[in-house]
DRENPA-3360 file (N, C-alpha, C; in nm, 2 decimals, always signed):
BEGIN
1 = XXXXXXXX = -4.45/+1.54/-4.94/-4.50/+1.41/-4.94/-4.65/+1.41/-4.90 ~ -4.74/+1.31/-5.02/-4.91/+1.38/-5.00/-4.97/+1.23/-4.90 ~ -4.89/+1.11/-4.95/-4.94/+1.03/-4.93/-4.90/+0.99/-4.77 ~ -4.96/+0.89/-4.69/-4.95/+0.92/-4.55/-4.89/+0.77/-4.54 ~ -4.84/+0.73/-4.43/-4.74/+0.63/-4.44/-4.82/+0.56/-4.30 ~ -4.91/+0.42/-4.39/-4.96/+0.34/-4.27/-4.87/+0.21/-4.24 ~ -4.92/+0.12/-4.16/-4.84/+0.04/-4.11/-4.89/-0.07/-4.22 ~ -4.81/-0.17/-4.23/-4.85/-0.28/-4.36/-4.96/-0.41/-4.28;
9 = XXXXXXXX = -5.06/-0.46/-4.31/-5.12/-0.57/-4.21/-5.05/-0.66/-4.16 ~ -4.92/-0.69/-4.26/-4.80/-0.77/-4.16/-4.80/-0.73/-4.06 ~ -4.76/-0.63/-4.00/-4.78/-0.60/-3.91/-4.83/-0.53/-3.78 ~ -5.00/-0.54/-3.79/-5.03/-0.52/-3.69/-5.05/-0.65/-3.62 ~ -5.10/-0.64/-3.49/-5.11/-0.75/-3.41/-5.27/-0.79/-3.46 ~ -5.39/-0.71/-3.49/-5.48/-0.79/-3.52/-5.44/-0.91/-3.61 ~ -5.38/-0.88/-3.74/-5.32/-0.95/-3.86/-5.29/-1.09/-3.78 ~ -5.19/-1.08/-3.68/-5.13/-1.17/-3.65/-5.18/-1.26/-3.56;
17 = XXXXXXXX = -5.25/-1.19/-3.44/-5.43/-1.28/-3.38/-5.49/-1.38/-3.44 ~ -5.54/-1.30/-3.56/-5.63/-1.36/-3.65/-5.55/-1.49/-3.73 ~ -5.45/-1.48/-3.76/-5.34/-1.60/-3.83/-5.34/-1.68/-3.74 ~ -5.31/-1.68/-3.59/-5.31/-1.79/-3.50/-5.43/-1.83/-3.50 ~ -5.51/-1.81/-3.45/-5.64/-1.87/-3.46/-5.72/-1.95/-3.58 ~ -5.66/-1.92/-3.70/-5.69/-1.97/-3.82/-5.59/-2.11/-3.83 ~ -5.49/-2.06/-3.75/-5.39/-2.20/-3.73/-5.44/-2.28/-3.66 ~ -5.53/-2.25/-3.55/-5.54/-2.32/-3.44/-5.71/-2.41/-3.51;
25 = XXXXXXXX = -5.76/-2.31/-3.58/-5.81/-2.44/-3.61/-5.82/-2.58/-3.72 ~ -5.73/-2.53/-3.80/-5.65/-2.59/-3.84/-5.56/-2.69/-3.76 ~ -5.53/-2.70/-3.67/-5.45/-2.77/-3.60/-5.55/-2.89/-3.55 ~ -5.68/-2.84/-3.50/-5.75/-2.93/-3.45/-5.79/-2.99/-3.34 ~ -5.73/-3.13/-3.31/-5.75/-3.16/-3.17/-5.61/-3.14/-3.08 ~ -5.52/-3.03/-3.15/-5.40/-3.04/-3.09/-5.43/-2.94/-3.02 ~ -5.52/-2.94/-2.88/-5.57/-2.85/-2.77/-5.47/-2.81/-2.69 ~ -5.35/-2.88/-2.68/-5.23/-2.81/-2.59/-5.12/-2.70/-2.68;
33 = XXXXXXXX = -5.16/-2.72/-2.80/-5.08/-2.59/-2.90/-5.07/-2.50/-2.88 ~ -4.96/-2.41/-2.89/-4.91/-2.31/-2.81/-5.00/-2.20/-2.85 ~ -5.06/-2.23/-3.04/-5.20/-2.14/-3.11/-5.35/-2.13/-3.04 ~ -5.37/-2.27/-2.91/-5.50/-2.26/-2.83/-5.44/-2.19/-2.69 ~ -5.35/-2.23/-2.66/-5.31/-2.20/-2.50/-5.27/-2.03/-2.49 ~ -5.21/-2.00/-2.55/-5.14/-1.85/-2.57/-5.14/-1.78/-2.74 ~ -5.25/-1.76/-2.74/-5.26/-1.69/-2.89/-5.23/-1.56/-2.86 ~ -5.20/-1.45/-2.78/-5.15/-1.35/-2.82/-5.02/-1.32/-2.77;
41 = XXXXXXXX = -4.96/-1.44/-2.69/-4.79/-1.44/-2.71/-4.76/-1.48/-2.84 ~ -4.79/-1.59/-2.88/-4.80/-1.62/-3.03/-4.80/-1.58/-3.12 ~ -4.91/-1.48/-3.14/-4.89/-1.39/-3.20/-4.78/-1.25/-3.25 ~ -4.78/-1.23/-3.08/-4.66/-1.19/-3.03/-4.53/-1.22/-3.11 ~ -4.49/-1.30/-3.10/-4.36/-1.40/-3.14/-4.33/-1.40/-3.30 ~ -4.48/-1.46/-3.35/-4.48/-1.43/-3.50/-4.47/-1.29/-3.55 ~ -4.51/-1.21/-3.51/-4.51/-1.06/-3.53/-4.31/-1.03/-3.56 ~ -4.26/-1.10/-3.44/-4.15/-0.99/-3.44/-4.06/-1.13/-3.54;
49 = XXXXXXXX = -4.08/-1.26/-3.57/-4.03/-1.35/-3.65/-4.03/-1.32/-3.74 ~ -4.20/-1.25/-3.82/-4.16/-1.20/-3.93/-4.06/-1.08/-3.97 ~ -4.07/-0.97/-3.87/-3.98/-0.93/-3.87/-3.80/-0.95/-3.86 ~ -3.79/-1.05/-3.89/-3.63/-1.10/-3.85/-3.57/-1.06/-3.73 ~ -3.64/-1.06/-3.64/-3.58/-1.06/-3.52/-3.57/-1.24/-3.51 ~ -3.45/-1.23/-3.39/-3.39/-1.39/-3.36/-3.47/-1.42/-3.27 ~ -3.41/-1.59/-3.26/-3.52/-1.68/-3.18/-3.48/-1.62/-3.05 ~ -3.37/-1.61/-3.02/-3.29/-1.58/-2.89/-3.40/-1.39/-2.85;
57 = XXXXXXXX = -3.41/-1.33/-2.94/-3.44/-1.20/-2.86/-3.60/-1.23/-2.84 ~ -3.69/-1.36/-2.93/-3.80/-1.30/-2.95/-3.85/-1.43/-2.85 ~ -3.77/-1.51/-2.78/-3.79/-1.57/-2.68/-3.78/-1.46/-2.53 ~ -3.69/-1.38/-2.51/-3.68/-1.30/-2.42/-3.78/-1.22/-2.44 ~ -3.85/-1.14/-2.53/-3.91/-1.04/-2.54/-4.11/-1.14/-2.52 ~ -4.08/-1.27/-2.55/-4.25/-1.30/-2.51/-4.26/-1.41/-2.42 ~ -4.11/-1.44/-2.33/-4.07/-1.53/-2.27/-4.11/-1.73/-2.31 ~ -4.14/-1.75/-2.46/-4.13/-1.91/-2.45/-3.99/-1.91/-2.52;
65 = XXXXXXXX = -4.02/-2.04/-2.47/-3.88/-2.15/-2.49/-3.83/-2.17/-2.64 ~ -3.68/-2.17/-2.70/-3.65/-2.16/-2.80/-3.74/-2.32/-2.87 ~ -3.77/-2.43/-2.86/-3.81/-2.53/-2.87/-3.94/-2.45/-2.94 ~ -4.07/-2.38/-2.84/-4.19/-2.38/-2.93/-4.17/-2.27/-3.02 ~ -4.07/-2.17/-2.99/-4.09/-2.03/-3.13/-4.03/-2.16/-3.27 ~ -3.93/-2.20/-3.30/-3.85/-2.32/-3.34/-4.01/-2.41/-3.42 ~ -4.11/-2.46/-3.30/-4.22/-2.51/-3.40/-4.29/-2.40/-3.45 ~ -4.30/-2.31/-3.39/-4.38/-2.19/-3.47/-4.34/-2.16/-3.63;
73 = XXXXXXXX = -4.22/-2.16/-3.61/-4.14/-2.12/-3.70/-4.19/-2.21/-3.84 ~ -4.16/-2.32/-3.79/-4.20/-2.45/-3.88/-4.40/-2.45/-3.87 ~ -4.44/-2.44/-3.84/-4.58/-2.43/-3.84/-4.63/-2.29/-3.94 ~ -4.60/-2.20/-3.91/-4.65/-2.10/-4.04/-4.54/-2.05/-4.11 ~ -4.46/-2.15/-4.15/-4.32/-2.13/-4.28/-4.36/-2.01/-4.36 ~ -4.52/-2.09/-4.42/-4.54/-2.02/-4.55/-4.61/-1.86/-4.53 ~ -4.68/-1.82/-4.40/-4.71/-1.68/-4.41/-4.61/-1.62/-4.34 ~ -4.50/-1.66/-4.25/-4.39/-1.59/-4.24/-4.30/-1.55/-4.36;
81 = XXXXXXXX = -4.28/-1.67/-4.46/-4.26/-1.60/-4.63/-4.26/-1.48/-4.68 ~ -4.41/-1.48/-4.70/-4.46/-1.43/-4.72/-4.49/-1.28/-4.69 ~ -4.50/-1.30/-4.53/-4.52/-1.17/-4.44/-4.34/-1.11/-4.51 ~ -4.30/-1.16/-4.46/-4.14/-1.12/-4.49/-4.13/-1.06/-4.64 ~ -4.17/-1.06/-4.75/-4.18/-1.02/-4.88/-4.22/-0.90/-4.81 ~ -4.37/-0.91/-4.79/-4.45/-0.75/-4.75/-4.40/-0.69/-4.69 ~ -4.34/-0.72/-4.57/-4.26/-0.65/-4.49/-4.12/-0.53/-4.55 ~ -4.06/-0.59/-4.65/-3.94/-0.55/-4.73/-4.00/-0.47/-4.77;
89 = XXXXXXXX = -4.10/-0.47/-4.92/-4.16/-0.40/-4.97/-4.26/-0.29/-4.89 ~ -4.25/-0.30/-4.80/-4.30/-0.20/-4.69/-4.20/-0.09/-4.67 ~ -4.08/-0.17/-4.61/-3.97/-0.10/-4.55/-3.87/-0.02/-4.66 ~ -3.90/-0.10/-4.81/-3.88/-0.02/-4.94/-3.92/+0.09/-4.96 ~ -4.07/+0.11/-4.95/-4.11/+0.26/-4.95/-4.06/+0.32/-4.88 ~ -4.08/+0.27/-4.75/-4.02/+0.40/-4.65/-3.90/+0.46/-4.68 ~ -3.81/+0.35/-4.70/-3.67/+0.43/-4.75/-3.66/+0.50/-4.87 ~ -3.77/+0.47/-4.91/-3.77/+0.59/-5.05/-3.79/+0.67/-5.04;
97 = XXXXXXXX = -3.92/+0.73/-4.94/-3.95/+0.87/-4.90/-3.85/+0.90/-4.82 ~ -3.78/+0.82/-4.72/-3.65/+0.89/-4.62/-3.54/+0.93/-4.70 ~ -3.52/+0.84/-4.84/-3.43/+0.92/-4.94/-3.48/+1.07/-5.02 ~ -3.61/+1.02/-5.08/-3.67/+1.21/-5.09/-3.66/+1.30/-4.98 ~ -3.65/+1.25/-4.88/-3.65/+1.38/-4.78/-3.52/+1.45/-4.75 ~ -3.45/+1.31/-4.72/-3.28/+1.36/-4.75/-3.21/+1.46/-4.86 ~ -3.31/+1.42/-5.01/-3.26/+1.54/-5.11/-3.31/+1.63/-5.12 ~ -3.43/+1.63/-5.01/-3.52/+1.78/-5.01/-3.45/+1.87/-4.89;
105 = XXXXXXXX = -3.36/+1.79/-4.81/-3.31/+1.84/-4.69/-3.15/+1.88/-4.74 ~ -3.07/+1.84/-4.80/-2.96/+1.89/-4.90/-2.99/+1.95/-5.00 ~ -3.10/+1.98/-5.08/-3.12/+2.09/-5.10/-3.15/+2.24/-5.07 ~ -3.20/+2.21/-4.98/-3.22/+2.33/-4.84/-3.10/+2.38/-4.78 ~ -3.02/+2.31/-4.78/-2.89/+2.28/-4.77/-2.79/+2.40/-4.84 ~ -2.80/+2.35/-4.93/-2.73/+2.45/-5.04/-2.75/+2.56/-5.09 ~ -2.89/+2.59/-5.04/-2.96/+2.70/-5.06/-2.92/+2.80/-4.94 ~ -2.96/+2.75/-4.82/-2.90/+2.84/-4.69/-2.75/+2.80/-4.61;
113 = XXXXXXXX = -2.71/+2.90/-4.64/-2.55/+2.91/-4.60/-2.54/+2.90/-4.46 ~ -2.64/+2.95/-4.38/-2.65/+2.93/-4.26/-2.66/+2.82/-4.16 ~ -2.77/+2.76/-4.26/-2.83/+2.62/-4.20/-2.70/+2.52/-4.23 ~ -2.61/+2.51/-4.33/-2.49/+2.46/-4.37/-2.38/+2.46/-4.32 ~ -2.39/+2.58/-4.26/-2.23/+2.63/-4.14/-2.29/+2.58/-4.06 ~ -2.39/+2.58/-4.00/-2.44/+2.52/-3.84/-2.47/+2.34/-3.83 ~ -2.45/+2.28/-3.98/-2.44/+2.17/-4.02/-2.29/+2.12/-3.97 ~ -2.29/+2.01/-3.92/-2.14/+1.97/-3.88/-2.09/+1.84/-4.00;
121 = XXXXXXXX = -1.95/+1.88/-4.00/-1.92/+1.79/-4.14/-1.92/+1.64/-4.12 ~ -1.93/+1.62/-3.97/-1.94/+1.49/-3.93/-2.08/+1.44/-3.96 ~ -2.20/+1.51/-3.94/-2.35/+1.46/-4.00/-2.33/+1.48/-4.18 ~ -2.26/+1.54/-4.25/-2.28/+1.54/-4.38/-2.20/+1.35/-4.46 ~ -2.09/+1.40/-4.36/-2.00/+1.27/-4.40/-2.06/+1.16/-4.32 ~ -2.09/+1.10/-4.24/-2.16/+0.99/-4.20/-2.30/+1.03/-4.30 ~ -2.39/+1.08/-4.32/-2.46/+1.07/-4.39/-2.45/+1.02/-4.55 ~ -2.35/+1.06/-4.61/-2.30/+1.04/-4.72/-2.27/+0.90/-4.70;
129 = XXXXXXXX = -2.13/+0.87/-4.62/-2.10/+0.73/-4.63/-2.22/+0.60/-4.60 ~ -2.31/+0.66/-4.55/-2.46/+0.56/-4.51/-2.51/+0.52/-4.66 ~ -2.55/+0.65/-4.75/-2.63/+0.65/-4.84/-2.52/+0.57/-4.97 ~ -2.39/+0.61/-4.94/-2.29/+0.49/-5.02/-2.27/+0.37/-5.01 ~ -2.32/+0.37/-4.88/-2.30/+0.18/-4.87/-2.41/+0.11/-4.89 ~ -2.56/+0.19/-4.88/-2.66/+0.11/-4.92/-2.69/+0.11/-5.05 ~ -2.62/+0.23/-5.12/-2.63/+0.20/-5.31/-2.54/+0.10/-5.34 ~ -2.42/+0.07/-5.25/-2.33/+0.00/-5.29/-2.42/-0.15/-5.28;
137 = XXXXXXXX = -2.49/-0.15/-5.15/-2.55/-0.29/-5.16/-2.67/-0.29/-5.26 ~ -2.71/-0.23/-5.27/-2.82/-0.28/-5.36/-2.83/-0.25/-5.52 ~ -2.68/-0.23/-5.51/-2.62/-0.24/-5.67/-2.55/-0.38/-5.65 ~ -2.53/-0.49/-5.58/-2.45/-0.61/-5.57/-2.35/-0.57/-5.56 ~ -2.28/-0.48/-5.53/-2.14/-0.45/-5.52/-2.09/-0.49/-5.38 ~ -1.95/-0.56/-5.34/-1.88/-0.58/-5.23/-1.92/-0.48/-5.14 ~ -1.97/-0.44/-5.00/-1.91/-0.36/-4.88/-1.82/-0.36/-4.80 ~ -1.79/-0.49/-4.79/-1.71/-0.52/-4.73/-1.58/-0.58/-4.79;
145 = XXXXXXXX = -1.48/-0.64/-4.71/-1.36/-0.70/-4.79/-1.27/-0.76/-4.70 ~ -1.29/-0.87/-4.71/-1.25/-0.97/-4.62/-1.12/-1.05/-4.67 ~ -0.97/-1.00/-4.58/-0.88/-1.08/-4.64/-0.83/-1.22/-4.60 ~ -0.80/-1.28/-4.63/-0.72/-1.37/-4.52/-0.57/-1.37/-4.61 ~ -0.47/-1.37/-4.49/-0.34/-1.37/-4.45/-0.31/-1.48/-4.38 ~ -0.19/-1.50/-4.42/-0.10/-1.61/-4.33/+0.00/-1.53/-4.27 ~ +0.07/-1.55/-4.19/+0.18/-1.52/-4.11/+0.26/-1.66/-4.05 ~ +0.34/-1.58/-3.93/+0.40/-1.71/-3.86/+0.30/-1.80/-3.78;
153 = XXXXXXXX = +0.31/-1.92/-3.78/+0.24/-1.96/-3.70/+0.28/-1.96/-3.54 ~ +0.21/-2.00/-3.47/+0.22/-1.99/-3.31/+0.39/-2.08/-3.29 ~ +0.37/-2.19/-3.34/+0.50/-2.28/-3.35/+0.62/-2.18/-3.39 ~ +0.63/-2.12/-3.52/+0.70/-2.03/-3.59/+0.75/-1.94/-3.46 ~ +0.71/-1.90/-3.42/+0.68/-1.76/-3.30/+0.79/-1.81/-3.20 ~ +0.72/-1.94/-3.15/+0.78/-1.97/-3.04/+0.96/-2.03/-3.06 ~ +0.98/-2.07/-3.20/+1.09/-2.10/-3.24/+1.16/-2.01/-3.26 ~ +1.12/-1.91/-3.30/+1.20/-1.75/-3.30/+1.23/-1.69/-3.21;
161 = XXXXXXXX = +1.17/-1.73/-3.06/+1.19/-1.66/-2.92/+1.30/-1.78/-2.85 ~ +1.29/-1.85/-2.88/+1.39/-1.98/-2.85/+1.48/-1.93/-2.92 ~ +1.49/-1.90/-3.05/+1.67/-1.90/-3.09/+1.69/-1.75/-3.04 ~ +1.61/-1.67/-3.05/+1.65/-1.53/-2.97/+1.77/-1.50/-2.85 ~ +1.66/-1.62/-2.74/+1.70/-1.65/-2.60/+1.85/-1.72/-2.62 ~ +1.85/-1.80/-2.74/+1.99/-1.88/-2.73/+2.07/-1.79/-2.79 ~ +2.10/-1.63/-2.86/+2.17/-1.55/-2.88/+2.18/-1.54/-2.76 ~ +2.11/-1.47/-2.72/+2.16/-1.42/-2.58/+2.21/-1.44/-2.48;
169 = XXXXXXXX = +2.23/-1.55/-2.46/+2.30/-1.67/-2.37/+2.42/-1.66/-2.42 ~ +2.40/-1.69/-2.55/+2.57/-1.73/-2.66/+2.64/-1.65/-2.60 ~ +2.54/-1.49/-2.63/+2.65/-1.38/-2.58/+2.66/-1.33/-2.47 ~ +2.63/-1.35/-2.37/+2.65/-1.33/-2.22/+2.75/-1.45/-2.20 ~ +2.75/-1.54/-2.27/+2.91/-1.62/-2.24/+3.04/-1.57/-2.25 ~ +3.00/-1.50/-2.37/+3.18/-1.45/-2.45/+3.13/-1.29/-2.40 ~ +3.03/-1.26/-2.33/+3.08/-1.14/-2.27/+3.04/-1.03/-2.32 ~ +2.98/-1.03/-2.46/+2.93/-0.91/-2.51/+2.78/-0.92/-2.55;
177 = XXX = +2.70/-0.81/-2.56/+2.55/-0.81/-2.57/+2.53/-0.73/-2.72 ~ +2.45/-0.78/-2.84/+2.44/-0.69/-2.91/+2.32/-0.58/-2.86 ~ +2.31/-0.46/-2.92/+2.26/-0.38/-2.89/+2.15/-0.34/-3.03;
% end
């Protein structure tokens, strides 16, 4: 691999500095905005938003309140979008080269008998099953399979333990127990 693997301007934090500030003036005389008051928690927050992290972690991780990430959120819709496209397409390559390496690393593989025995089947088979479920998903194919079933209901259940109890009575009257 010749080419060197940089970070995408999504996400550095300059990138994301510089977007608040361009909001904030844009925003104008709204001097209490969380874009004038705290631009590099803000930033902060946007950074890891675009990354799909949740409100709930990315409130904990720059401590504001679900309320301003929530207007954040709504305030730069459109370069979170956005960022989010780049981001994928970022995280695209990488997994492309982490798949060339994988076939340059099973092929190494198969070549040394050694490095293969000292390979445990449990890394070959979770590796396998990884690389099948993400072709599975990005062919549109099901991963999963979700059934739903009926059975007895709770009512059902409890009418069945009632007539049970009333065998058993019956037959502790006349004396005998089935077994």
């Amino acid at each position: 691999m010749t080419e060197e693997l940089t970070p995408a301007p999504a996400t550095t934090d300059e990138y994301w500095l510089e977007e608040v500030r361009q909001r904030a003036v844009e925003l104008g005389v709204h001097y209490n905005a969380i874009e004038f008051t705290q631009p590099e928690k803000t930033a902060k927050a946007l950074k890891l938003l675009a990354a799909e992290y949740s409100v709930r972690r990315v409130s904990r991780e720059t401590g504001m309140g679900h309320a301003a990430i929530q207007r954040l959120k709504w305030r730069h819709k459109e370069t979170l979008e956005s960022r989010r496209k780049e981001l994928a397409r970022t995280y695209g390559m990488a997994a492309e080269a982490v798949v060339a390496l994988a076939f340059k690393k099973i092929e190494m593989l198969e070549d040394d008998e050694a490095a293969l025995a000292s390979t445990t089947l449990k890394d070959i088979a979770l590796s396998g099953a990884i690389l099948t479920d993400k072709a599975m998903q990005l062919s549109g194919m099901a991963t999963v399979t979700i059934e739903h079933r009926s059975g007895p209901s709770i009512e059902d259940a409890q009418k069945a333990i009632m007539a049970a109890r009333q065998k058993v009575a019956d037959n502790l009257k006349l004396g005998s127990i089935d077994v």
